[in-house]
Each structure stands twice: as structure tokens, then as C-alpha cells.
N, C-alpha and C positions, 0 to 999 in steps of 0.2 A: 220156393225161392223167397227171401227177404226182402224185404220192402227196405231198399232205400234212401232215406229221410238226407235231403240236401239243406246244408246251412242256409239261413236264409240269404245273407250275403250272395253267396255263388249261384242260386237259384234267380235271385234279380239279374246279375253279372249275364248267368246263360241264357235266360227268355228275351234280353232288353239286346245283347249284343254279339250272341253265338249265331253261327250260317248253318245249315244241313238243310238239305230236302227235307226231312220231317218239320223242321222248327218253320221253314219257308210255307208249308201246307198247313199248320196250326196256326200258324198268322193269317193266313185265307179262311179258318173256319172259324178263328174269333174276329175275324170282319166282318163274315157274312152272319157269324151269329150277333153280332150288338149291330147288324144291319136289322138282322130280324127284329131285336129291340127295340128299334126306331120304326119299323112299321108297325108295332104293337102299340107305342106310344101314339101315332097320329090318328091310328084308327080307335084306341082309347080315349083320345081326345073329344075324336067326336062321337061316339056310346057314353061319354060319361057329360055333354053338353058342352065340354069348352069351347068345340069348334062348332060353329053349325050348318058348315057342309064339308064334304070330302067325297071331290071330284076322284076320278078314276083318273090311273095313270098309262092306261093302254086306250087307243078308239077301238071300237065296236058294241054291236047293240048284245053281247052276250056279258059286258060289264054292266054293272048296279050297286057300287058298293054302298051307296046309302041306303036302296032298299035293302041289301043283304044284313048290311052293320045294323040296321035299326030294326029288323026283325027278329020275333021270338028265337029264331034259331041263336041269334049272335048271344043271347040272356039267358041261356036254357040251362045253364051251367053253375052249378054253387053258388046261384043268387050276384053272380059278378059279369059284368059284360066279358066277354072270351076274350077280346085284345087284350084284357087286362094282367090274363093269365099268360097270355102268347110272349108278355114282358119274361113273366120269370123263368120260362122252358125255354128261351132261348138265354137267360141270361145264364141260368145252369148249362145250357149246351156250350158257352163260352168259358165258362169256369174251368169243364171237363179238359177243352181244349190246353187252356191253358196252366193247366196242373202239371207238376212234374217239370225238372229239365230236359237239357238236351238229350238226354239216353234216356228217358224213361222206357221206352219197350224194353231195355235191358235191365234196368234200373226196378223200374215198378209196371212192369206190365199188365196190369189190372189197367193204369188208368190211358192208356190209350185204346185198349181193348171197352173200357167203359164209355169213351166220348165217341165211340164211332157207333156204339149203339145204341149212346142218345142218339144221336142221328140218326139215325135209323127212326127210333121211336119217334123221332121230330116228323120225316118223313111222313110214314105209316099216320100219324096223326094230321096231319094236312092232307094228305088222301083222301082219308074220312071226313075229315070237315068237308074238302071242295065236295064232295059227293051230297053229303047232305044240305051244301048251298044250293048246289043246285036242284036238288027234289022239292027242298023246302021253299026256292026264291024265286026257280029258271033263271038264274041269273047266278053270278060269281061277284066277288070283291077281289078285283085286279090287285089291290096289296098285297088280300089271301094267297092270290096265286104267287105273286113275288116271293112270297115267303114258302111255299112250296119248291121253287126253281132254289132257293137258297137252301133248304134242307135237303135237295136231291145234289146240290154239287161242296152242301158240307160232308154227306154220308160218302159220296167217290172219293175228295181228297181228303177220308179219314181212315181209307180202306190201307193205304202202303202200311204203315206205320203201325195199326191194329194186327196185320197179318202177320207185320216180321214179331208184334208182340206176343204173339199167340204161338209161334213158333218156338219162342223164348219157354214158354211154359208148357210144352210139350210132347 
């Protein structure tokens, strides 16, 4: 099937003022993913000094996000504190979303089939980090988990829209 390439004009026209249940769920999964950007950013904040604390945004004694943010684990990574990274994986999760018009499963079905399994990967990768916050801290960074709740209800409302694209191709 051919990939096809929407003018830019009509591609602005259909992301900024076209309605569908798909376009309505893409708009949820680039919310919650440049939501995930902003918790990248605050908890970057304070990993790289600008802020010099960052309270937890849930009560209970199983949150620590300054012990977690400021331990080996949160540095352990290409020499860069992890929030910092957490900016661009979500920023690519929002990108994916937002590529393609309003038909793209029919249009270009790669890339809705592609941003539902960033999610995924978004997912599957906050997994593993909480798991190893908590071996490495006893403790969690209540952001971290935020951002884990957003990558679990970006990967559900990216599944419609992936499936009927996936059906598209075969």
C-alpha cells in the first residue's frame, strides 16, 4: 500500500480542526505525552540542580522521589540524569501521535501502527525502571509512577486506531 503524503496546508486544516474518534484519542495521547514531558522536565530540574527539592505529589511512605531522583540509579544511564531522557521518549511518543491526517490508518498505516507501539515501549520501559526503583531505592518517584499511568492510558487509547490500521495492511 502507498504511503500517502498530505499537503501541508490540509494536514494543518485536518490535525487543528477535523472531529473522528481517532483524531479525538490522538489528541489524549499528545496530551498525556507532552504531560510526560513536563514531568521529565520538573524531575530534570531537580537531577540537573535547578530546583533543589521535589516533593512528591501522592502521600505515603512508599514515595521518595528525591531519594530515588538523586540516586545512582536515576545517573546510571549515558552519563545523563534519566529525566532528561524521559523529555525526548515522550516527546517522540507525541510526534508519532501526531503525524499523519485524519485517515492516516487508511492513508499511512505504518504510522499509527508505529505510535501505539511507542507506547508500548513507553510502557514496558516505565515497568522496568519502577521495578528497579524500587530494588535499588525501596522507594518510587510518584512523577515516575505518573508517567507510567500515562504511558498505560496512552498504549489503550492508541490500540482502536492501530488495529483498524493493521487491518488496513492485511
Amino acid at each position: 500500500m502507498p504511503i500517502e503524503l498530505l499537503p501541508p496546508a490540509q494536514l494543518s486544516r485536518e490535525l487543528r480542526e477535523e472531529t473522528s474518534s481517532d483524531l479525538t484519542r490522538r489528541r489524549w495521547a499528545i496530551g498525556l505525552s507532552f504531560a510526560g514531558v513536563l514531568i521529565g522536565k520538573v524531575v530534570g530540574a531537580y537531577q540537573t540542580g535547578i530546583i533543589k527539592r521535589l516533593p512528591d505529589i501522592l502521600p505515603g511512605r512508599i514515595w521518595d522521589a528525591e531519594k530515588v531522583d538523586a540516586s545512582e540509579y536515576a545517573y546510571k544511564r549515558l552519563q545523563v540524569p534519566d529525566a532528561t531522557l524521559m523529555i525526548v521518549t515522550y516527546g517522540a511518543t507525541a510526534a508519532l501521535a501526531a503525524a499523519g491526517g485524519k485517515d492516516r490508518a487508511h492513508q499511512n498505516p505504518a504510522l499509527p501502527i508505529a505510535a501505539a507501539a511507542k507506547a508500548g515501549l513507553d510502557l514496558a520501559t516505565c515497568l522496568k525502571l519502577a521495578r528497579e526503583e524500587w530494588q535499588e531505592n525501596k522507594a518510587f518517584c510518584s512523577w515516575c509512577q505518573l508517567a507510567t499511568l500515562i504511558s498505560g492510558v496512552t498504549l489503550v487509547i492508541s490500540l482502536p486506531e492501530a488495529i483498524k490500521a493493521a487491518r488496513q495492511t492485511g
